[in-house]
C-alpha positions as CSV (number, residue, x, y, z in Angstrom):
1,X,-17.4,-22.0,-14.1
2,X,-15.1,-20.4,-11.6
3,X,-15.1,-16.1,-12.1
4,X,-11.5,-15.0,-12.9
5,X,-9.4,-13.5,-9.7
6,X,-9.6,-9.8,-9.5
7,X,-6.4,-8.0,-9.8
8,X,-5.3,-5.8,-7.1
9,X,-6.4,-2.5,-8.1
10,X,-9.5,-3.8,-9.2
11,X,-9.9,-5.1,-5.2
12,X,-8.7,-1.3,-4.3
13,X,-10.9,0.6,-6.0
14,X,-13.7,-1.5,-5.3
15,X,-12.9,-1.2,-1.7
16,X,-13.1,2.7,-2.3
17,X,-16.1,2.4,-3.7
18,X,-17.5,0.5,-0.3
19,X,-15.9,3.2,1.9
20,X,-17.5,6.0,-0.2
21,X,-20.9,4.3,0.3
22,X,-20.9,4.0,3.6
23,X,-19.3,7.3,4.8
24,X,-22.1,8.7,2.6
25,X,-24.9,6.4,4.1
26,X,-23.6,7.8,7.5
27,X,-23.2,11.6,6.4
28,X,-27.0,10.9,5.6
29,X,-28.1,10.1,8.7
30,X,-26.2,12.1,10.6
31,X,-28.1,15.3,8.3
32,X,-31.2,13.5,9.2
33,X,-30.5,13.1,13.1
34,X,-29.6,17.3,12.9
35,X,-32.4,17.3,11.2
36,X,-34.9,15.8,13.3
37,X,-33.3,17.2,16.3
38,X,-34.2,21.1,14.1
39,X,-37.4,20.3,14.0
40,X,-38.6,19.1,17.4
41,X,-36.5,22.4,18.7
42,X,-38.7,24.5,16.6
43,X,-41.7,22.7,17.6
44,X,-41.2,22.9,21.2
45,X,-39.8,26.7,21.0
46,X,-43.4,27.2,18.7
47,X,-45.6,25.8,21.3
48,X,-43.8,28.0,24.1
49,X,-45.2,30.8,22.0
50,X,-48.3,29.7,21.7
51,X,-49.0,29.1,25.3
52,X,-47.4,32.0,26.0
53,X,-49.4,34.1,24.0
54,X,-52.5,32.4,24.8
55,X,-52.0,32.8,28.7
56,X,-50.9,36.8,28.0
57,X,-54.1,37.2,26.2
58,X,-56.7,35.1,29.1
59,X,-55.2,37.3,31.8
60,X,-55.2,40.7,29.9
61,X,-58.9,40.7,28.3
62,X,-60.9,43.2,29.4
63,X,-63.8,41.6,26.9
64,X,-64.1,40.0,23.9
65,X,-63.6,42.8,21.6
66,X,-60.8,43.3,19.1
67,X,-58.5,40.5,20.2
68,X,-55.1,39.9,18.1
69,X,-55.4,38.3,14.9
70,X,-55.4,34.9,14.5
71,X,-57.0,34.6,17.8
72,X,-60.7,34.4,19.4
73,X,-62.0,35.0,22.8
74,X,-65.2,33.6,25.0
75,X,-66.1,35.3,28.1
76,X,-68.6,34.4,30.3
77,X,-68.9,37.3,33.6
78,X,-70.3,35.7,36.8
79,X,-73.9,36.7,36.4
80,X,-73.8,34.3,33.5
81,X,-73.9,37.1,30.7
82,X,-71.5,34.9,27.8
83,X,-69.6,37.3,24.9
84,X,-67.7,36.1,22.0
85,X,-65.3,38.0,19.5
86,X,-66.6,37.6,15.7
87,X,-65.1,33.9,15.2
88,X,-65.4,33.1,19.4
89,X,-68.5,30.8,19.0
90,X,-66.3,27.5,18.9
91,X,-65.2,28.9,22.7
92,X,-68.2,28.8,24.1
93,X,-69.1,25.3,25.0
94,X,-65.8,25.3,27.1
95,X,-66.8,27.6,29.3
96,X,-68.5,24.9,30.9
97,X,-65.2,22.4,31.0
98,X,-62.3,21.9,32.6
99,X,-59.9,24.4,32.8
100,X,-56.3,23.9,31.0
101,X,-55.0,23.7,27.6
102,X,-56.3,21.8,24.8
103,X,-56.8,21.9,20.4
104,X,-60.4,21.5,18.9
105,X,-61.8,21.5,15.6
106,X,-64.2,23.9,14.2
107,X,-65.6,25.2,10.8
108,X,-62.6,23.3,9.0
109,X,-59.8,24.8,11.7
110,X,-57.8,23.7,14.5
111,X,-57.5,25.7,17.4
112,X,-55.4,26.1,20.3
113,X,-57.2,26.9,23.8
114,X,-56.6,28.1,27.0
115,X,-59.8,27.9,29.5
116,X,-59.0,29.7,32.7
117,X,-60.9,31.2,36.0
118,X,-60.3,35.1,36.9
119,X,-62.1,36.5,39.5
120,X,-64.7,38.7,37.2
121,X,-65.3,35.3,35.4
122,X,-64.4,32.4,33.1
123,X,-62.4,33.1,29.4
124,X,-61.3,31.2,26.9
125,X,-58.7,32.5,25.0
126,X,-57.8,30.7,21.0
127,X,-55.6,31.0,18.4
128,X,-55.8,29.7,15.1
129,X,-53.2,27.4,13.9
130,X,-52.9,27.8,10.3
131,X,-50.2,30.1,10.5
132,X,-48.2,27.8,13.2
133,X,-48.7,24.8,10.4
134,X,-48.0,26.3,7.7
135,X,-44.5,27.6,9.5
136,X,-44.0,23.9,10.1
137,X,-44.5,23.0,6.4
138,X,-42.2,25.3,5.4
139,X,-39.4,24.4,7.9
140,X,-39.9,20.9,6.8
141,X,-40.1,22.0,3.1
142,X,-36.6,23.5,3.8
143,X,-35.0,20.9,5.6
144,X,-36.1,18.7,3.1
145,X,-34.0,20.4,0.4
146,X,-31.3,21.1,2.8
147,X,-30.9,17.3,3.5
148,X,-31.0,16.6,-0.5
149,X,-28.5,19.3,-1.1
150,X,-26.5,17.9,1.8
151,X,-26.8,13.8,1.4
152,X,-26.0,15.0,-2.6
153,X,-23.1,17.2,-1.9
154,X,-21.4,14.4,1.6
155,X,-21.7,11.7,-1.6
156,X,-19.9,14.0,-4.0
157,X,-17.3,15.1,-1.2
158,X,-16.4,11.5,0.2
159,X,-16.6,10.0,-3.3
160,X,-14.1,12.7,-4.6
161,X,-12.3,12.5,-1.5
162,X,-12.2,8.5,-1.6
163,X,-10.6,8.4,-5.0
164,X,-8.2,10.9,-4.0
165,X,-6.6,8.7,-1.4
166,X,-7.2,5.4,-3.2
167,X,-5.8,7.0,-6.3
168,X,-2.1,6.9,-4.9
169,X,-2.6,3.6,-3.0
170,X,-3.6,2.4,-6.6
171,X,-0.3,4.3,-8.4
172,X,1.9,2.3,-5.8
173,X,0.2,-1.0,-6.5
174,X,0.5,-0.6,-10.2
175,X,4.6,0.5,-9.7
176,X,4.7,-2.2,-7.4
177,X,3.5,-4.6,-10.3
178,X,6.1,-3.0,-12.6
179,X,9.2,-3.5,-10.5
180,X,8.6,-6.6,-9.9
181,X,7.7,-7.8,-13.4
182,X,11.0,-5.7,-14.5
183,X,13.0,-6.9,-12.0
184,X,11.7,-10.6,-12.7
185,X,12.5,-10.4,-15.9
186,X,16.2,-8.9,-15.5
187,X,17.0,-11.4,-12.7
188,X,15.7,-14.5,-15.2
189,X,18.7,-14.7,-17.1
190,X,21.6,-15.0,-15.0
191,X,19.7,-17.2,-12.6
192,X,19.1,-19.1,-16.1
193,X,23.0,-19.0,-16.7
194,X,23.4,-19.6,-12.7
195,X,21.3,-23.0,-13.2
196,X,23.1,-23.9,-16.2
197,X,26.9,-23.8,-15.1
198,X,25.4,-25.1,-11.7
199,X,24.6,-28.4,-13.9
200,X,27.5,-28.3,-15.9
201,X,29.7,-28.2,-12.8
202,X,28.0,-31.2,-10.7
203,X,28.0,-33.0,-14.7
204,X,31.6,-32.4,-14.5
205,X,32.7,-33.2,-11.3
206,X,34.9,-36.9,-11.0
207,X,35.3,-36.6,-14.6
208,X,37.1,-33.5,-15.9
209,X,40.1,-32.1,-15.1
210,X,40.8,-29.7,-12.2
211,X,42.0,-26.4,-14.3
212,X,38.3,-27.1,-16.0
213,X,36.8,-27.3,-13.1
214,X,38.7,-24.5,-11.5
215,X,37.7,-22.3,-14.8
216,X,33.9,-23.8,-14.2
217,X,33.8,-22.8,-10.3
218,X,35.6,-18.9,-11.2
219,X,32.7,-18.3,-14.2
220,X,30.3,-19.5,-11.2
221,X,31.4,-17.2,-8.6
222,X,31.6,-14.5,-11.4
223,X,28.1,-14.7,-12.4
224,X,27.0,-14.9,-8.7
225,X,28.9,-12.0,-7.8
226,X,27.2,-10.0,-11.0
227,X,24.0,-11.3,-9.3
228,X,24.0,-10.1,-6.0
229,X,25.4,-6.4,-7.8
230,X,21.4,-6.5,-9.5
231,X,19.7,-7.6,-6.1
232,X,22.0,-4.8,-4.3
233,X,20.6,-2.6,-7.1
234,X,17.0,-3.6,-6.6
235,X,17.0,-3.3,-2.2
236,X,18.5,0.2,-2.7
237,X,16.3,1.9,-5.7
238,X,13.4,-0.2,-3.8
239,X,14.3,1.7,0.1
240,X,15.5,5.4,-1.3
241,X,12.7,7.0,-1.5
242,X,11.0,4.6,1.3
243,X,13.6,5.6,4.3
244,X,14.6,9.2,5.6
245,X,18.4,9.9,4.7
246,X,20.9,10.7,7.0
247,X,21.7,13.9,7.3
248,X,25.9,13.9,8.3
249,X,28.5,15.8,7.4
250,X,30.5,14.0,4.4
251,X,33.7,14.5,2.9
252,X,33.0,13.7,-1.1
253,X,36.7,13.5,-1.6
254,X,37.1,10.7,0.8
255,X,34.6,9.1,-0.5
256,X,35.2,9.4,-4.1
257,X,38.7,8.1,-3.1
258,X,37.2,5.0,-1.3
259,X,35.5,4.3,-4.3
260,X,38.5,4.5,-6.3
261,X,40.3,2.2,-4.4
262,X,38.1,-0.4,-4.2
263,X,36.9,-0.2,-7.8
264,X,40.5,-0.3,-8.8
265,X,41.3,-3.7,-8.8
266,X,38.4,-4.5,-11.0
267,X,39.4,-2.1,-13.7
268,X,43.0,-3.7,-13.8
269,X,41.3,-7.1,-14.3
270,X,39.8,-5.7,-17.7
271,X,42.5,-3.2,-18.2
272,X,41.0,0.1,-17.1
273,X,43.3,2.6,-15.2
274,X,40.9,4.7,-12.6
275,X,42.6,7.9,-11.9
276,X,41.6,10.3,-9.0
277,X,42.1,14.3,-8.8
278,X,40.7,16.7,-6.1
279,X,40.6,20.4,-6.7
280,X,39.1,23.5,-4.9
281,X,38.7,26.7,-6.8
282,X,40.2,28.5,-4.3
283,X,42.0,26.4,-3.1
284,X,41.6,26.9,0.9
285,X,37.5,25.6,0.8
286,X,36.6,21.9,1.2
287,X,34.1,19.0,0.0
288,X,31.8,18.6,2.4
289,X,28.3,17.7,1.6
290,X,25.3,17.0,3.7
291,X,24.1,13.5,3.2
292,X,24.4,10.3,3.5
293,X,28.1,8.2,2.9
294,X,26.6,5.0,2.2
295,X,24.3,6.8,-0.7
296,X,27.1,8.9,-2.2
297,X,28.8,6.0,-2.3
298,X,26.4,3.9,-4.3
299,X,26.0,6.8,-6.3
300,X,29.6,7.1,-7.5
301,X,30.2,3.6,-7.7
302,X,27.2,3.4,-10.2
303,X,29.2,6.1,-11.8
304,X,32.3,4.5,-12.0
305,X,30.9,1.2,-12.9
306,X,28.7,2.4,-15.6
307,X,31.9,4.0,-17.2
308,X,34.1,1.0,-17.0
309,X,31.7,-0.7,-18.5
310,X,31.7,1.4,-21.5
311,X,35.4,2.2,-22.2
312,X,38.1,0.2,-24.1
313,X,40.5,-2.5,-23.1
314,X,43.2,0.4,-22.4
315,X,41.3,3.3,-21.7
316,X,40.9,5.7,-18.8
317,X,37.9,6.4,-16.5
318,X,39.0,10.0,-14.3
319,X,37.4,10.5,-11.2
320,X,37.4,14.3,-10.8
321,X,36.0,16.1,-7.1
322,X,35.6,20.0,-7.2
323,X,34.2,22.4,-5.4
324,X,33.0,25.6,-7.0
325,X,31.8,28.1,-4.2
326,X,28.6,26.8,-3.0
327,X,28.4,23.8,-4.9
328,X,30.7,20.3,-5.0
329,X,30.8,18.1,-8.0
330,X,32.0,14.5,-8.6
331,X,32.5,14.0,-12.6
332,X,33.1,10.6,-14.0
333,X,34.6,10.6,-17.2
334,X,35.6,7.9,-19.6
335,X,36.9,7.8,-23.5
336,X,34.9,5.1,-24.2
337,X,32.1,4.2,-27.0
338,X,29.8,7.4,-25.7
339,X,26.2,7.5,-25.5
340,X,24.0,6.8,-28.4
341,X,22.1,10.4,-28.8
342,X,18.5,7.9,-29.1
343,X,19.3,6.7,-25.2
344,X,19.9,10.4,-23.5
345,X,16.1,11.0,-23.0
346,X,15.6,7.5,-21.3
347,X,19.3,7.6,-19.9
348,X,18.3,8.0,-16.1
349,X,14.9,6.1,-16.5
350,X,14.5,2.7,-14.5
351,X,16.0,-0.6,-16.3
352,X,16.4,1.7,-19.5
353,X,20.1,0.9,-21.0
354,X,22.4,1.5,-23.6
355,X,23.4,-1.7,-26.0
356,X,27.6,-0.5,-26.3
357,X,29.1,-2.3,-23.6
358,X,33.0,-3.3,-24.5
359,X,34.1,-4.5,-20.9
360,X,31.4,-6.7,-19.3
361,X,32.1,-9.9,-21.5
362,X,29.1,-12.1,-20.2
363,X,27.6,-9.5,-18.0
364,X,24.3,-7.8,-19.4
365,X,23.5,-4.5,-18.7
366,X,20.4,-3.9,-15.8
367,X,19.6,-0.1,-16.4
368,X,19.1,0.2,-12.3
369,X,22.4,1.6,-11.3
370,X,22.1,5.2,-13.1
371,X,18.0,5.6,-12.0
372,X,19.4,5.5,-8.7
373,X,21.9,8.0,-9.2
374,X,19.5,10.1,-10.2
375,X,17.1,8.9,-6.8
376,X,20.4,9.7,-4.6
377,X,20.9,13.2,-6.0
378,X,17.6,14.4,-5.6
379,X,17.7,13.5,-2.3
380,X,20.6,15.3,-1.6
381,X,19.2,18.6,-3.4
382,X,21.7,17.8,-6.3
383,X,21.5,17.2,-10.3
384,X,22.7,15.0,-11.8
385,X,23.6,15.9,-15.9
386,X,25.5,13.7,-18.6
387,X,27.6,15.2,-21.7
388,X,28.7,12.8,-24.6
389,X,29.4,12.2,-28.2
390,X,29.7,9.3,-29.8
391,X,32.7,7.5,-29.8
392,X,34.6,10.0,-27.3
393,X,33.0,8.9,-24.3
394,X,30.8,10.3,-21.6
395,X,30.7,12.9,-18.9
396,X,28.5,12.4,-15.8
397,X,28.7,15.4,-12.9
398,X,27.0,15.2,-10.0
399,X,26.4,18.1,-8.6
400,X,25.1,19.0,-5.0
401,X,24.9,22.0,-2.7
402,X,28.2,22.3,-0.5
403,X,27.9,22.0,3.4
404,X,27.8,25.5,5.3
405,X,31.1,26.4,7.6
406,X,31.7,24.1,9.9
């Protein structure tokens, strides 16, 4: 029996998991290379001292009296006559060897030697190792914990640090999966309603009459038109926050009144009137924004389209440009159904719509068009806000920061 597939952020954070391992397998060793490398420092620099002080002590003795602690001394003078210090004895049968370093073992101790000639005689100079050992074992004893402590805290760091950065890798997968199951589902039904006139139209063809299929072919090109609107939708929402926005110098006016012109023959087809009005507070200042054309655009097309899709066989949508000192604002007003109080939280939220539409006979609502108003106006520094009632219609005013003196 075949294991299910795993899902993508299943496969993410199990890849984290992998990297986290092994940046903390190689933290490890490199603690342990540091380590190592410590320790043989510290041994070589401890043996320097050693011979050191072994050599300091050969050449310097006088006799075998009082010699530092830790350390022993065998003399033997030329006419033969040997001397030891208290624990020397161990020295004396090297002062019939060779000359030259070397470590023996005596009453349960190690030893370091030194055998050299001087001209008064042969000496043999010792030190006791304990002390040097037990130096080691406590350097080792430390480095010890000082690996644990820094294997321990490398795991905790590069886990914490790996879920960090899978953590937003794993947010965009799981928006990923949401937008496209969302925009699956709003793009089922009118390919469904697509497909179906499709059939009816190559059902009809030879048979019917050609005002029927003339009425067959407009509803066709209708609902492919409302189409491509949703996938124009989808690319933009999908690419604003993806892309960095251009940053010109735009006249809102102008291109509120592009919008208004070419959203005005729709609105006669349904029996809207668009109307268009300009003013400056002072009456000298302009509307220039800094931005992008193309998203200001989109942004109060959306407008205008949302509103004429909400006001009465008859009504009015009024396109309104100001500018208020340091700030310009498009409003979009209609006296339409208004805004059910219930939809103004979710208002600007991703495929989240209203159910009044009076205009769009056959066109369902995709909740995309007023998200990305939102998108567009943070990108430009702006706000966007809505005002409504009920049955009176709705506001929308976009605001955003007017551009400095040219």
């Amino acid at each position: 029996m075949t294991s299910p597939p795993l899902s993508d952020l299943t496969v993410v954070k199990r890849a984290g998991r992998i990297a986290a391992v092994q940046a903390s397998v190689a933290l490890a060793l490199v603690l342990l290379v540091v380590g190592g490398v410590v320790f043989a420092v510290y041994l070589r620099a401890q043996n320097r001292q050693i011979g050191a002080e072994l050599r300091t002590l050969a050449m310097t003795a006088d006799d075998a009296n009082d010699p530092p602690p830790d350390m022993e001394l065998a003399l033997r003078e030329n006419n033969g006559h040997i001397s030891t210090s208290d624990g020397g004895e161990p020295g004396v049968p090297l002062l019939t060897g060779a000359t030259g370093f070397s470590d023996i073992h005596a009453n349960g101790r190690e030893y370091r030697t030194l055998v050299v000639d001087r001209p008064e005689g042969r000496v043999v100079a010792m030190t006791d190792l304990a002390p040097y050992h037990a130096g080691r074992n406590r350097l080792l004893m430390a480095l010890g914990f000082a690996e644990l402590a820094g294997i321990l805290a490398s795991i905790a760091v590069v886990v914490l640090l790996s879920r960090r950065s899978v953590r937003p890798l794993a947010n965009a997968l799981a928006l990923q999966r949401r937008f496209v199951a969302d925009a699956s589902h709003e793009l089922r039904a009118p390919l469904t309603v697509l497909h179906t006139r499709a059939q009816m139209l190559a059902h009809r063809v030879g048979t019917a009459d050609v005002r029927t299929l003339q009425k067959d072919a407009d509803a066709l090109v209708a609902d492919t038109r409302a189409l491509g609107d949703i996938v124009d939708d989808l690319l933009a929402s999908a690419t604003m926050a993806a892309r960095k926005q251009a940053r010109d110098r735009v006249d809102l006016s102008a291109v509120a009144m592009s919008v208004r012109d070419s959203m005005a023959s729709y609105a006669h087809s349904i029996g809207v009137t668009v109307n268009l009005e300009c003013e400056s507070a002072d009456g000298t200042a302009g509307f220039d924004v800094i931005g992008s054309a193309a998203a200001l655009r989109r942004a109060l097309t959306a407008l205008v389209d949302n509103a004429l899709g909400h006001v009465h066989h008859g009504g009015t949508v009024e396109l309104r440009v100001r500018r208020d000192g340091a700030k310009v604002t498009a409003t979009v007003a209609d006296d339409g159904v208004g805004i059910d109080p219930d939809a103004m939280a979710t208002l600007f939220t991703r495929f989240s719509h209203g159910a009044e539409h009076t205009t769009r006979e056959g066109r369902e609502p995709y909740g995309i068009g007023l998200a990305l108003v939102r998108e567009i106006a943070d990108a430009h520094g702006g706000d966007i806000a809505v005002a409504s009632k009920p049955g009176e219609g709705a506001t929308f005013t976009l605001t955003l920061p007017a551009a400095p003196p040219a």
